[in-house]
TIKETOR-547878 format. One record per residue (C-alpha): residue in one letter; x, y, z. Coordinates in steps of 0.05 Angstrom, whole numbers, plus 5000, padded with zeros to 4 digits. Example, Ala and Ser with C-alpha at 12.3 -4.5 7.8 and 13.67 -1.06 7.14 Angstrom:
BEGIN
A524649105156/S527349795143/
END
This chain:
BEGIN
X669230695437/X675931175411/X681530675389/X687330715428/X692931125390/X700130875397/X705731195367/X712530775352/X718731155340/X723430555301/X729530715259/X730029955225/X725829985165/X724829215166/X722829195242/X717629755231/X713029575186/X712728885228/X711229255294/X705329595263/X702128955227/X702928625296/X699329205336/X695229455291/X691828635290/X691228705362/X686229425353/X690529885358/X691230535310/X698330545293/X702731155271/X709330955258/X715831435254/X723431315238/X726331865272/X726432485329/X724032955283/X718332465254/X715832385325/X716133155339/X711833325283/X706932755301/X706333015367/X704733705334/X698533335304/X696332785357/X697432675422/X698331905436/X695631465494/X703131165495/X709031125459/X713130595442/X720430855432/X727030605406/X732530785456/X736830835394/X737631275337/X741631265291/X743132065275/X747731995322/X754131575340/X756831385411/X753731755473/X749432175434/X745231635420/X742731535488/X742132325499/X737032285429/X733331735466/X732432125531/X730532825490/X725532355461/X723532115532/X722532775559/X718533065493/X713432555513/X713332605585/X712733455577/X705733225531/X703932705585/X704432055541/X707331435577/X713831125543/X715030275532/X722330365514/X725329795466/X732229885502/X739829485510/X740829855581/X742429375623/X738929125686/X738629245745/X740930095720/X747730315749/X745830805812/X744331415781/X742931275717/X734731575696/X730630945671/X728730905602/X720930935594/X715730845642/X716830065628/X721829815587/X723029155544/X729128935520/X731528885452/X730828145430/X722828155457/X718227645431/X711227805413/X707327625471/X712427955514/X711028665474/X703128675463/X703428445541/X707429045567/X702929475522/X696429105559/X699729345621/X701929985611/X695030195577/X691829865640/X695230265684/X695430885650/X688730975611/X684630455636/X684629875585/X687429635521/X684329605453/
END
């Protein structure tokens, strides 16, 4: 059975490296990025089964920041891999506003509520989890 692929896109050094002890334990093959550009040239060599993507980046200050987070977003969505966004948006969204990732968690998530949304969203999008 193929290993289901995630790919994180994290900016915090410290938080990364955590992320990808705590998935990879659950079965998952792991590659782990810091940046737009590290997650463009990952895509140029693999094509996920979902992403798992920082709303954040910090390349940019102020409103750019959410417009790196939605390039991001749409990268993925134009390849066809499903986005968990780590995300501070608030919720319920203000009318109009486009959601952040097919499912989204917000920043502050315990464990169990991260490997769970993953569960879910590989349920419902590939048809199990590792």
């Amino acid at each position: 059975m193929q290993k289901i692929q995630i790919l994180l896109v994290e900016d915090h050094y410290a938080l990364r490296p955590c992320l990808v002890e705590i998935l990879e334990e659950e079965g998952y093959g792991v590659q782990a990025v810091e940046s737009l550009d590290g997650m463009t040239e990952a895509l140029k060599t693999a094509i996920p089964h979902l992403a798992i993507l920082d709303f954040r980046f910090p390349q940019a200050p102020g409103l750019r920041l959410e417009n790196l987070g939605f390039k991001a977003q749409d990268m993925l969505e134009e390849v066809g891999v499903p986005v968990l966004g780590m995300s501070t948006v608030c919720r319920p969204l203000p009318e109009g506003l486009k959601p952040f990732g097919d499912e989204s968690i917000p920043e502050g998530f315990s464990i169990e509520e991260l490997l769970t949304a993953v569960q879910r969203m590989l349920e419902k999008e590939v048809g199990g989890g590792a």
